[in-house]
DRENPA-3360 file (N, C-alpha, C; in nm, 2 decimals, always signed):
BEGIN
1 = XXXXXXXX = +1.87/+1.52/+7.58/+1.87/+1.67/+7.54/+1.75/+1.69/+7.46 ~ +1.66/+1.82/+7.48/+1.53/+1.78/+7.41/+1.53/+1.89/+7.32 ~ +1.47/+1.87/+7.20/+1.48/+1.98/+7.07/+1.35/+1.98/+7.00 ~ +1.27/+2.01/+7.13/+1.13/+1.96/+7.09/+1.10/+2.16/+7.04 ~ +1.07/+2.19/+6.93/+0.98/+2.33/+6.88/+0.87/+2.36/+7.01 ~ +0.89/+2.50/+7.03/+0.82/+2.53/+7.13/+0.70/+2.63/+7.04 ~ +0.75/+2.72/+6.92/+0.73/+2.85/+6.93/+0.82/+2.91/+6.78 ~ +0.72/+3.00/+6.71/+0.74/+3.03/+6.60/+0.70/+3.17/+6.57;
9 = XXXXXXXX = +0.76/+3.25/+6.50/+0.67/+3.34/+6.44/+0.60/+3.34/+6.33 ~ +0.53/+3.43/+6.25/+0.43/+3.47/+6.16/+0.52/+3.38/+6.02 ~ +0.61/+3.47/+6.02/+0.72/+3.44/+5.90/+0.77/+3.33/+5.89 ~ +0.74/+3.24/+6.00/+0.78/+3.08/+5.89/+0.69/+3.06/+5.80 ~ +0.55/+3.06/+5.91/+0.44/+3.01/+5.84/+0.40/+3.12/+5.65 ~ +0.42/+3.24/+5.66/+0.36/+3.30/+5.53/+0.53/+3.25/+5.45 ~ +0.69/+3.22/+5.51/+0.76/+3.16/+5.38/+0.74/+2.98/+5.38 ~ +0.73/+2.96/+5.40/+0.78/+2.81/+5.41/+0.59/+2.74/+5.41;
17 = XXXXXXXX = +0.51/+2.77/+5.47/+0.34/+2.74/+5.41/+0.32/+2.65/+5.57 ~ +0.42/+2.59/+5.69/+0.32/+2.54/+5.76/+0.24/+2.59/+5.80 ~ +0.12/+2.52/+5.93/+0.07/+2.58/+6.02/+0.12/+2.53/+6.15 ~ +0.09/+2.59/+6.29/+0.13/+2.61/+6.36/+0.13/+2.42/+6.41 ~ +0.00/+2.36/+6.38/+0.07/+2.24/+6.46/+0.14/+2.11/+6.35 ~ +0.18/+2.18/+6.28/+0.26/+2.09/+6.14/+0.43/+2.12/+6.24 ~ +0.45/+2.20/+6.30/+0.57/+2.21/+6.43/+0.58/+2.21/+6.52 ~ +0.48/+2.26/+6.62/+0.52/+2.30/+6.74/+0.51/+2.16/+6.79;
25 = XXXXXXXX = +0.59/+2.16/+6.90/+0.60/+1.98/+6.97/+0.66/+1.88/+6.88 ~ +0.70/+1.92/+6.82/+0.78/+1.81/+6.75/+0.89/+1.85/+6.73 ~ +1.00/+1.72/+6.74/+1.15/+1.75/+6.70/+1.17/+1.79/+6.53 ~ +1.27/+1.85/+6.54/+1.30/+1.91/+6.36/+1.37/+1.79/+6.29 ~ +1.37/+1.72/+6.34/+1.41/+1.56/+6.26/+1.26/+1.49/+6.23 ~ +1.17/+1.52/+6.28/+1.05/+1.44/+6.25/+0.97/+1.52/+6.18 ~ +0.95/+1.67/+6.15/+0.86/+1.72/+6.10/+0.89/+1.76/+5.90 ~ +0.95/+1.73/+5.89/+1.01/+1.73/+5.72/+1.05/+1.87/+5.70;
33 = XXXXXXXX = +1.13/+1.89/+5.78/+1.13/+2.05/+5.71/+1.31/+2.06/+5.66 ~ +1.37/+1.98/+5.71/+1.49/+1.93/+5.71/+1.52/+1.81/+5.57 ~ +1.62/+1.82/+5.51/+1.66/+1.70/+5.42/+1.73/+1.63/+5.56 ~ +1.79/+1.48/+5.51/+1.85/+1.42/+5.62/+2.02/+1.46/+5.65 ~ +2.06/+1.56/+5.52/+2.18/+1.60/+5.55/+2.20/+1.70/+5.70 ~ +2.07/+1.78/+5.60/+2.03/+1.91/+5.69/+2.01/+1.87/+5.85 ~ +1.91/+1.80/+5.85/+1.89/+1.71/+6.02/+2.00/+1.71/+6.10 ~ +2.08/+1.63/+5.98/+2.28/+1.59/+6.07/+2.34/+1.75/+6.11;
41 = XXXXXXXX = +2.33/+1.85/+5.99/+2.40/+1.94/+6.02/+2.33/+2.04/+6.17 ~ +2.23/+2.02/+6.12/+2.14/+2.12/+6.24/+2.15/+2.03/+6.38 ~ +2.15/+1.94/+6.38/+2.14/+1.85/+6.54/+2.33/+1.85/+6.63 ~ +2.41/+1.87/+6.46/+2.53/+1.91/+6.55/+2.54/+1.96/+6.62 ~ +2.48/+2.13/+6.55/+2.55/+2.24/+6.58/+2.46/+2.30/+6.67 ~ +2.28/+2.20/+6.71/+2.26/+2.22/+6.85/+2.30/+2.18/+6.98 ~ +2.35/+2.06/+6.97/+2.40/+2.00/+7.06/+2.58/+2.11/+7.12 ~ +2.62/+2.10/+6.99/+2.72/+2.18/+7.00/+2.71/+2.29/+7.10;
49 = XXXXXXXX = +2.56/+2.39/+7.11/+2.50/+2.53/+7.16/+2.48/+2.42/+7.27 ~ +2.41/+2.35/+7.29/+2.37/+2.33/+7.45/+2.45/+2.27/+7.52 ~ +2.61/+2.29/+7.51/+2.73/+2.26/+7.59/+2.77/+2.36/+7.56 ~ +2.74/+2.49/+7.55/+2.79/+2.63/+7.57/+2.89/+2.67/+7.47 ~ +2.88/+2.59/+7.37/+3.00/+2.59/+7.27/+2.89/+2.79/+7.17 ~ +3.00/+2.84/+7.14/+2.95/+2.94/+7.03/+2.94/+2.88/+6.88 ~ +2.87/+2.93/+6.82/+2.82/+2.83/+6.67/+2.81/+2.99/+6.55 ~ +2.92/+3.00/+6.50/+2.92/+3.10/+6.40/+2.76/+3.03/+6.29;
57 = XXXXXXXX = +2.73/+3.15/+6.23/+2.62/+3.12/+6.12/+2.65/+3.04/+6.03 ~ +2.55/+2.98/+6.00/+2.56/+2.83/+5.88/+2.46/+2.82/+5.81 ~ +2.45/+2.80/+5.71/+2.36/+2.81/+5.57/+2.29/+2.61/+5.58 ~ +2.20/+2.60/+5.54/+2.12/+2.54/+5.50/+2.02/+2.50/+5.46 ~ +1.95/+2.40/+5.36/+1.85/+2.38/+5.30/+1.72/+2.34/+5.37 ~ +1.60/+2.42/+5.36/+1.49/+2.42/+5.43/+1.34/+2.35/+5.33 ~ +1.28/+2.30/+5.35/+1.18/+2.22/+5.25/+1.10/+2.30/+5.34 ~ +1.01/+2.37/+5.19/+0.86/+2.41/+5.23/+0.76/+2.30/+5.23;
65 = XXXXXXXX = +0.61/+2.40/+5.30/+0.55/+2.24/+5.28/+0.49/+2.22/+5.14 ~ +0.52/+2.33/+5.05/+0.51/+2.27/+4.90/+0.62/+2.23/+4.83 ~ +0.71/+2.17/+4.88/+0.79/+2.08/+4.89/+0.90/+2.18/+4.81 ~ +0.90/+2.29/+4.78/+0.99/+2.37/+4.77/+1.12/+2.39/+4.83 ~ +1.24/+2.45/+4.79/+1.37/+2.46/+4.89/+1.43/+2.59/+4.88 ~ +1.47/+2.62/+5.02/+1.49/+2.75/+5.02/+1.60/+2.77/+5.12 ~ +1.72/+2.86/+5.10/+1.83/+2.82/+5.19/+1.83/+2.93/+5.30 ~ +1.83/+2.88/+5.42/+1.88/+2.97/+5.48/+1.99/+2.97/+5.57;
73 = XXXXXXXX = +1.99/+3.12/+5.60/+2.11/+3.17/+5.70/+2.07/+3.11/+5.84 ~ +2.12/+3.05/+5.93/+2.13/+3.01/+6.05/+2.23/+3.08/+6.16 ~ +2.13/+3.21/+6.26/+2.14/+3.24/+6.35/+2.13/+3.16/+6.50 ~ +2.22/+3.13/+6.57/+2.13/+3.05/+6.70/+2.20/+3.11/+6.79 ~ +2.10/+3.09/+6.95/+2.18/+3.14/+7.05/+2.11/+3.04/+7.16 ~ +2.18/+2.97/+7.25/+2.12/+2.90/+7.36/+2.04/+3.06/+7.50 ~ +1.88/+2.96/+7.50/+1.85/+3.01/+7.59/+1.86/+2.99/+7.77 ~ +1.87/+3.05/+7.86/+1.98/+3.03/+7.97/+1.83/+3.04/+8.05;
81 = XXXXXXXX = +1.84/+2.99/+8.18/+1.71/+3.03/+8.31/+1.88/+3.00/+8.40 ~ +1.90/+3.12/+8.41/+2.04/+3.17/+8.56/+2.14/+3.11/+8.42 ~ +2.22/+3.01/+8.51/+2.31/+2.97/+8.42/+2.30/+2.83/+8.38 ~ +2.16/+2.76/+8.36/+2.14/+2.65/+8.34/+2.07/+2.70/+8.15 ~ +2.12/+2.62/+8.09/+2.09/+2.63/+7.94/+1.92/+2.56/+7.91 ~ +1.83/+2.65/+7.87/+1.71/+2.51/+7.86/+1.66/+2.52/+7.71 ~ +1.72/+2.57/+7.62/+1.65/+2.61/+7.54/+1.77/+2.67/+7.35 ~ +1.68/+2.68/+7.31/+1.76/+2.76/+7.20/+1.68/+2.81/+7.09;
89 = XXXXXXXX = +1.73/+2.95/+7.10/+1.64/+3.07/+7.01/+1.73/+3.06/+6.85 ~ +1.62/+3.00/+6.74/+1.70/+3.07/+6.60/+1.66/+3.15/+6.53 ~ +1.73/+3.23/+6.48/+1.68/+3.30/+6.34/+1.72/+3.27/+6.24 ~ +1.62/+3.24/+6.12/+1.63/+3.23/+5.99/+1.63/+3.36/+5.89 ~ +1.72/+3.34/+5.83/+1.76/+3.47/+5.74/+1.72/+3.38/+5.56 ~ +1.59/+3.41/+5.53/+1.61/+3.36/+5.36/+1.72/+3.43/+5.28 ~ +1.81/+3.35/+5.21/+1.90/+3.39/+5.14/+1.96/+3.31/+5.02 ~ +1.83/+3.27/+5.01/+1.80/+3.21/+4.84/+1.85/+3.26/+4.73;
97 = XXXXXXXX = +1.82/+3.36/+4.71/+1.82/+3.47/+4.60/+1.95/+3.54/+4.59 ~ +2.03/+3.54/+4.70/+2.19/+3.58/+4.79/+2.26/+3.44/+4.70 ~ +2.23/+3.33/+4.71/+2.28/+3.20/+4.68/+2.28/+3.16/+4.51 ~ +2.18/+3.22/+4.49/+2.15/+3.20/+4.33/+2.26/+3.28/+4.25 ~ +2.25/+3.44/+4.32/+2.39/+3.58/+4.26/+2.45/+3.49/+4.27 ~ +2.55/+3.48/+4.37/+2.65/+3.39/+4.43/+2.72/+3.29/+4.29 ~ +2.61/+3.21/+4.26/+2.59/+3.07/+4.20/+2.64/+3.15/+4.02 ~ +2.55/+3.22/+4.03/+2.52/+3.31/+3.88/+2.70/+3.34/+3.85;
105 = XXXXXXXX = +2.73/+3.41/+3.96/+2.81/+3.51/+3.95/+3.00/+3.45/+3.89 ~ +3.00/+3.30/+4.00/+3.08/+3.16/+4.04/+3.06/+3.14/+3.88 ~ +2.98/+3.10/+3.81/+2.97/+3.04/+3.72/+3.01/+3.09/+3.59 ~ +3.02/+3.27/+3.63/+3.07/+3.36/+3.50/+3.20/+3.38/+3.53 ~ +3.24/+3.36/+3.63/+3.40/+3.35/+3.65/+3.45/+3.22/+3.59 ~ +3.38/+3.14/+3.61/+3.45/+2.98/+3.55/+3.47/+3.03/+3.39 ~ +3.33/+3.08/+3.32/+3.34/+3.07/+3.24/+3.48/+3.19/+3.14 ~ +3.46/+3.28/+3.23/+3.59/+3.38/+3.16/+3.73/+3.33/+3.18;
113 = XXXXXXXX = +3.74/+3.22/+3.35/+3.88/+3.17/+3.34/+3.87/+3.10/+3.18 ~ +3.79/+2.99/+3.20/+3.83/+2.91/+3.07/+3.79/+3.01/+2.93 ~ +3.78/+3.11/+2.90/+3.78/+3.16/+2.80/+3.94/+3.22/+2.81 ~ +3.98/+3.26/+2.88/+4.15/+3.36/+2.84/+4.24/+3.24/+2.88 ~ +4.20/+3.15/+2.98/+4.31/+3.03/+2.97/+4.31/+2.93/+2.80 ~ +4.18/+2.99/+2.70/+4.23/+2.90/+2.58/+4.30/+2.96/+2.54 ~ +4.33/+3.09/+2.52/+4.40/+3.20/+2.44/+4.60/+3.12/+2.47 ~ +4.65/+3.17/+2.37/+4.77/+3.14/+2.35/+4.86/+3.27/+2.38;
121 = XXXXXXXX = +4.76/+3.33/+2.34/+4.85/+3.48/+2.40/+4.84/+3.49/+2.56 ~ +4.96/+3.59/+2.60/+4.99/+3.61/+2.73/+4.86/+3.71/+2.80 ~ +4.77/+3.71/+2.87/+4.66/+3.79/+2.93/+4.72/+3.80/+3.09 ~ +4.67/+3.92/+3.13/+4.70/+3.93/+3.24/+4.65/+4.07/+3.33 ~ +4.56/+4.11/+3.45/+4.55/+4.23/+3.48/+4.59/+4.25/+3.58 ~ +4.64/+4.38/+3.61/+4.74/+4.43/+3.75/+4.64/+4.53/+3.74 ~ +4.70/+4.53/+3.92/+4.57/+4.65/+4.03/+4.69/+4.78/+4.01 ~ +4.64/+4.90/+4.07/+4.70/+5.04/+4.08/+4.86/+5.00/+4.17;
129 = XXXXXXXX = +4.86/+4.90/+4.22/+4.96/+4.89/+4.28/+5.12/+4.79/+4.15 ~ +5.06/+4.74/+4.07/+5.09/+4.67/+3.96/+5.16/+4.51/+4.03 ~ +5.02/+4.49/+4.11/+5.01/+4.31/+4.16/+4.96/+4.28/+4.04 ~ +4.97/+4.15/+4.00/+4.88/+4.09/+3.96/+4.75/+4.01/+3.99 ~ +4.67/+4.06/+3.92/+4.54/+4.01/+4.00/+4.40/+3.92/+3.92 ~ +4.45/+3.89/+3.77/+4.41/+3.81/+3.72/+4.52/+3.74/+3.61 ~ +4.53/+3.64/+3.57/+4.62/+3.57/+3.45/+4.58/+3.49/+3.42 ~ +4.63/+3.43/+3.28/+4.58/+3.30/+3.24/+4.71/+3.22/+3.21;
137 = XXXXXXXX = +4.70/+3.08/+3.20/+4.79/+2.96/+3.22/+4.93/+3.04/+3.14 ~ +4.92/+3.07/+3.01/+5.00/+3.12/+2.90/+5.11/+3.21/+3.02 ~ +5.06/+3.31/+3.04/+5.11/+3.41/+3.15/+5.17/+3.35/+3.24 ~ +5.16/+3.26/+3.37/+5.19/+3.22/+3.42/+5.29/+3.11/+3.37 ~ +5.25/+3.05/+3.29/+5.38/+2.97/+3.20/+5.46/+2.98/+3.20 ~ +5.48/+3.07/+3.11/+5.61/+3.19/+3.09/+5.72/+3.21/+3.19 ~ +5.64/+3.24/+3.28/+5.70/+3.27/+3.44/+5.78/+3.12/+3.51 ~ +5.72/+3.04/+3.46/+5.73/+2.91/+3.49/+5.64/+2.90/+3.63;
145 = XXXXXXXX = +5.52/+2.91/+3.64/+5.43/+2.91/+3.75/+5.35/+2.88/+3.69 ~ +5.20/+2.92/+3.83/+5.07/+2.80/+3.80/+5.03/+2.99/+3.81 ~ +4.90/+2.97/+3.72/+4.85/+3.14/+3.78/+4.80/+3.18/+3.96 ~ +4.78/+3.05/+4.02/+4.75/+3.06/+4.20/+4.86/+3.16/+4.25 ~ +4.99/+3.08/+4.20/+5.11/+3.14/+4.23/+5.16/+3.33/+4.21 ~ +5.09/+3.32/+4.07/+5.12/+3.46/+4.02/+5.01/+3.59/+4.12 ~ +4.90/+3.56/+4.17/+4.82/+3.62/+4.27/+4.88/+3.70/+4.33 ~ +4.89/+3.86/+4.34/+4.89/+3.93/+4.45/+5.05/+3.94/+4.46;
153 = XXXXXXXX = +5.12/+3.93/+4.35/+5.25/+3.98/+4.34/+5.29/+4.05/+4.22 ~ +5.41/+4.13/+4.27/+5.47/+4.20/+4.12/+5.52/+4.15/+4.08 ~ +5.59/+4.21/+3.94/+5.62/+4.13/+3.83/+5.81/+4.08/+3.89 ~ +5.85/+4.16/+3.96/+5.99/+4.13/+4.03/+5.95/+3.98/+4.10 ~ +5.89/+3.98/+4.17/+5.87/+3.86/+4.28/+5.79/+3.76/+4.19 ~ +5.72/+3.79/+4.06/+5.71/+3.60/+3.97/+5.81/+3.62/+3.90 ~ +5.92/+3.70/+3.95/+6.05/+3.63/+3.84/+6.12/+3.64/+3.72 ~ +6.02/+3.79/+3.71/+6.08/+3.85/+3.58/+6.20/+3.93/+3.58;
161 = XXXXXXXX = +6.28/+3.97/+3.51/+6.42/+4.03/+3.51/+6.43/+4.15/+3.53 ~ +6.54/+4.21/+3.64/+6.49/+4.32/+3.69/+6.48/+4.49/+3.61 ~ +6.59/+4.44/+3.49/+6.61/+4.50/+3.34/+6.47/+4.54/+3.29 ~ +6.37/+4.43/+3.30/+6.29/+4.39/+3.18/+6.16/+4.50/+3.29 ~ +6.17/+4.43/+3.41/+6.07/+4.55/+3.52/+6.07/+4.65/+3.49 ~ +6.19/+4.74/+3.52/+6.22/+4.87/+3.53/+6.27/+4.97/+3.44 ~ +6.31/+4.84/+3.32/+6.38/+4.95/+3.19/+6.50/+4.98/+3.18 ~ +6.55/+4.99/+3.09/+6.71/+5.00/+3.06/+6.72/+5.06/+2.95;
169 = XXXXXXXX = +6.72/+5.23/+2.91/+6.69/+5.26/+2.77/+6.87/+5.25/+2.67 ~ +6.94/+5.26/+2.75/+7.06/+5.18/+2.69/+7.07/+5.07/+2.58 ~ +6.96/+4.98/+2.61/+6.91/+4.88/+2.53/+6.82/+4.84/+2.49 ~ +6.71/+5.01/+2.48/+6.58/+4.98/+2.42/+6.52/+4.94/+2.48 ~ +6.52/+4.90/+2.65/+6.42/+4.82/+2.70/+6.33/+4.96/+2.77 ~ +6.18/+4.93/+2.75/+6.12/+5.04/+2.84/+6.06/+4.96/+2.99 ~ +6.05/+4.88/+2.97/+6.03/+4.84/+3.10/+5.88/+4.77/+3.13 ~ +5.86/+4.68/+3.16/+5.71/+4.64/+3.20/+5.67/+4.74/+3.30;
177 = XXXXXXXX = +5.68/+4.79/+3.37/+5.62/+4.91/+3.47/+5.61/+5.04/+3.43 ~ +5.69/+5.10/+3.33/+5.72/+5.20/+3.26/+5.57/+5.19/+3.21 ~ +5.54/+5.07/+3.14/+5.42/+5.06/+3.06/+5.29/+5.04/+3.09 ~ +5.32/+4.99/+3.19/+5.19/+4.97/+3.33/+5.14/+5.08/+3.39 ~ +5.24/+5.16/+3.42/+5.19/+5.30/+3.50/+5.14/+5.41/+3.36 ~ +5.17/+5.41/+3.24/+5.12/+5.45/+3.14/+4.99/+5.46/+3.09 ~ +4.92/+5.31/+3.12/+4.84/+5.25/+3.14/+4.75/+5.27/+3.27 ~ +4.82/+5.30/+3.31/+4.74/+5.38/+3.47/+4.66/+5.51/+3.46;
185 = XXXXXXXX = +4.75/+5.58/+3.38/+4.70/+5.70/+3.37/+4.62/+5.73/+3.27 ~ +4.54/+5.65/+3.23/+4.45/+5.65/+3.10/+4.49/+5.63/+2.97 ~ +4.58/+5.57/+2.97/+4.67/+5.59/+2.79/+4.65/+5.43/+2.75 ~ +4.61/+5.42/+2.62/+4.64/+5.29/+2.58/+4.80/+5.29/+2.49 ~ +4.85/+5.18/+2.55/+5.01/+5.17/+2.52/+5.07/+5.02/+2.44 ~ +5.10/+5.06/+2.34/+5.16/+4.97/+2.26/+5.31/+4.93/+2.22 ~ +5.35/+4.85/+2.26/+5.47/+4.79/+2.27/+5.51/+4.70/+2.19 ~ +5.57/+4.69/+2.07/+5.54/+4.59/+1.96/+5.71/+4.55/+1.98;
193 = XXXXXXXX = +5.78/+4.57/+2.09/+5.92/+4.49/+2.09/+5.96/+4.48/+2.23 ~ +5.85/+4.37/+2.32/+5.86/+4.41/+2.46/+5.96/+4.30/+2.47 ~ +6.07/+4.28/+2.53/+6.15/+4.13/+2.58/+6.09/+4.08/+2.71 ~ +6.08/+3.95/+2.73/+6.08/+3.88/+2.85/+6.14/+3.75/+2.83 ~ +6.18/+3.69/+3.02/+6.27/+3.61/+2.99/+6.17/+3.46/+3.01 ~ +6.17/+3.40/+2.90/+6.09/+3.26/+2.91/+6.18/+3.16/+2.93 ~ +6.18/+3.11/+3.03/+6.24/+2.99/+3.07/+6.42/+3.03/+3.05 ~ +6.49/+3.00/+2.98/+6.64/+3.01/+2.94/+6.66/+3.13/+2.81;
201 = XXXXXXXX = +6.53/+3.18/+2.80/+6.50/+3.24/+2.66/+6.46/+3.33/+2.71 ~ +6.52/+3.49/+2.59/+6.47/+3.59/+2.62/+6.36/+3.61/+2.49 ~ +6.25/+3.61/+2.48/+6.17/+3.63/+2.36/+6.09/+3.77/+2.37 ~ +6.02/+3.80/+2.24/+6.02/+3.93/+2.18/+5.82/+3.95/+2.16 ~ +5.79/+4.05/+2.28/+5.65/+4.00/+2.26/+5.60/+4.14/+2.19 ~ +5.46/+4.13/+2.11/+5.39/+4.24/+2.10/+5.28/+4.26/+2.20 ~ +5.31/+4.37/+2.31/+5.26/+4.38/+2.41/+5.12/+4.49/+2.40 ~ +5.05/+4.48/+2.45/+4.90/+4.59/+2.42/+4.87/+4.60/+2.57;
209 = XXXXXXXX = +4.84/+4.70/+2.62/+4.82/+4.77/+2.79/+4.72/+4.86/+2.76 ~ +4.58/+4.87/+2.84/+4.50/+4.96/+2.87/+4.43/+4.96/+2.98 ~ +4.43/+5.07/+3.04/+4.37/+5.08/+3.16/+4.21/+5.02/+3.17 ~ +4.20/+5.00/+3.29/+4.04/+4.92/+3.33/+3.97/+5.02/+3.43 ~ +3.88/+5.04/+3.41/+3.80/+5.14/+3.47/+3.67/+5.03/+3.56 ~ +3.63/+5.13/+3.69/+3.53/+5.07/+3.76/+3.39/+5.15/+3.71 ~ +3.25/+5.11/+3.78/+3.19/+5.13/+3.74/+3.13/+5.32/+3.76 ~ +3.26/+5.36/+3.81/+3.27/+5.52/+3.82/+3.33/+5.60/+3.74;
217 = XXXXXXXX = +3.38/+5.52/+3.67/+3.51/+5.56/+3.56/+3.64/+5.62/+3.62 ~ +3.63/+5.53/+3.72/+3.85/+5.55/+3.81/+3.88/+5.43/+3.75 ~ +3.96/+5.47/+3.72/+4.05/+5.33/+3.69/+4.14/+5.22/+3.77 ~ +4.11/+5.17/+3.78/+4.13/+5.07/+3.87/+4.23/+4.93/+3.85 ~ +4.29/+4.95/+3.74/+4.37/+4.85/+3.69/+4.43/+4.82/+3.58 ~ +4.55/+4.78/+3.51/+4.54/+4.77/+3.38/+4.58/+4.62/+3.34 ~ +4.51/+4.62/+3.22/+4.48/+4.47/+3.11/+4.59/+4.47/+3.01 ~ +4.66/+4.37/+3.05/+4.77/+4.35/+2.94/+4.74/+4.17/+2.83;
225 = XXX = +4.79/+4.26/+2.72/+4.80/+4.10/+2.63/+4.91/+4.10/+2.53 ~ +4.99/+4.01/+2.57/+5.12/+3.98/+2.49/+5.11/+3.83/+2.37 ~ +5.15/+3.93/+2.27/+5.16/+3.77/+2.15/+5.30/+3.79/+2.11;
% end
């Protein structure tokens, strides 16, 4: 099977710095533009294309010839003469800079889990629908869960008491949703005798709810913290 470079355009040569015969006629295993992981991944997923297999897009690391690295998006499509395969057309998409956000972005979330997972207090935010959609360990504790678990459910379905959800003013209870949708509608809401049931225990939190706004000012959620 031959994967000898036929043909390039303008845009390798002005990102990546070759010239034209630093490629053409040579296999992409021999000309350095590949690490040796890269080689393995790219020689798969041609061979894979020249047995008519389809090859969704795939990211990989590209070496300039100033020995620079730059990632890209991986387009391919086998080229056909009738229905015999002789060839294969790629496009590269630079998406370096796509990978860095990405990277930046990954790394500010690590850092805010581990900021509200030190906290002792109970943290937690629910969407308009009153899922949960962020928590920290403390929160999920309580529940007797991992926070994975608490994702993308109400407060009935991690196990809270159906009293303590919905409210019972018989006994003073207003309700975790009572206070959530409060919280929805722009109010910041203070609850300094909320009950929830911890483990075999019913304990007594001071609960704080304020809505979360997007960057249009709709609100889009509300942030709760129980001590």
């Amino acid at each position: 099977m031959n994967y000898i470079r036929r043909d390039y355009n303008k845009k390798v040569g002005e990102i990546l710095g070759y010239k034209k015969e630093d490629l053409i006629g040579k296999k992409f295993t021999e000309s350095g533009i590949l690490s040796e992981k890269g080689k393995m991944i790219a020689y798969k997923n041609f061979i894979k294309r020249m047995f008519g297999f389809n090859i969704k897009p795939y990211e990989i690391e590209i070496i300039k010839k100033n020995g620079g690295i730059i990632v890209g998006e991986i387009n391919a499509s086998p080229v056909k003469d009738g229905k015999r395969i002789i060839g294969d057309m790629v496009i590269v998409r630079d998406i370096t800079e796509r990978k860095k956000t990405e990277e930046a972005l990954h790394s500010k979330e690590i850092l805010l889990k581990n900021v509200i997972d030190s906290s002792p207090d109970l943290i937690f935010v629910k969407d308009t629908k009153i899922r949960v959609l962020i928590c920290n360990k403390a929160y999920a504790s309580a529940a007797g869960k991992t926070p994975e678990e608490m994702i993308g459910k109400t407060d009935i379905e991690n196990g809270w008491k159906s009293e303590l959800v919905h409210g019972n003013p018989a006994k003073g209870i207003r309700g975790f949703e009572n206070d959530d949708k409060a919280a929805l509608k722009g109010n910041f809401v203070h609850n300094p005798n909320d009950p929830a049931n911890v483990g075999n225990k019913t304990l007594i939190f001071d609960n704080n709810k304020l809505p979360l706004y997007d960057d249009k000012h709709k609100i889009v959620g509300v942030l709760g913290l129980a001590r």
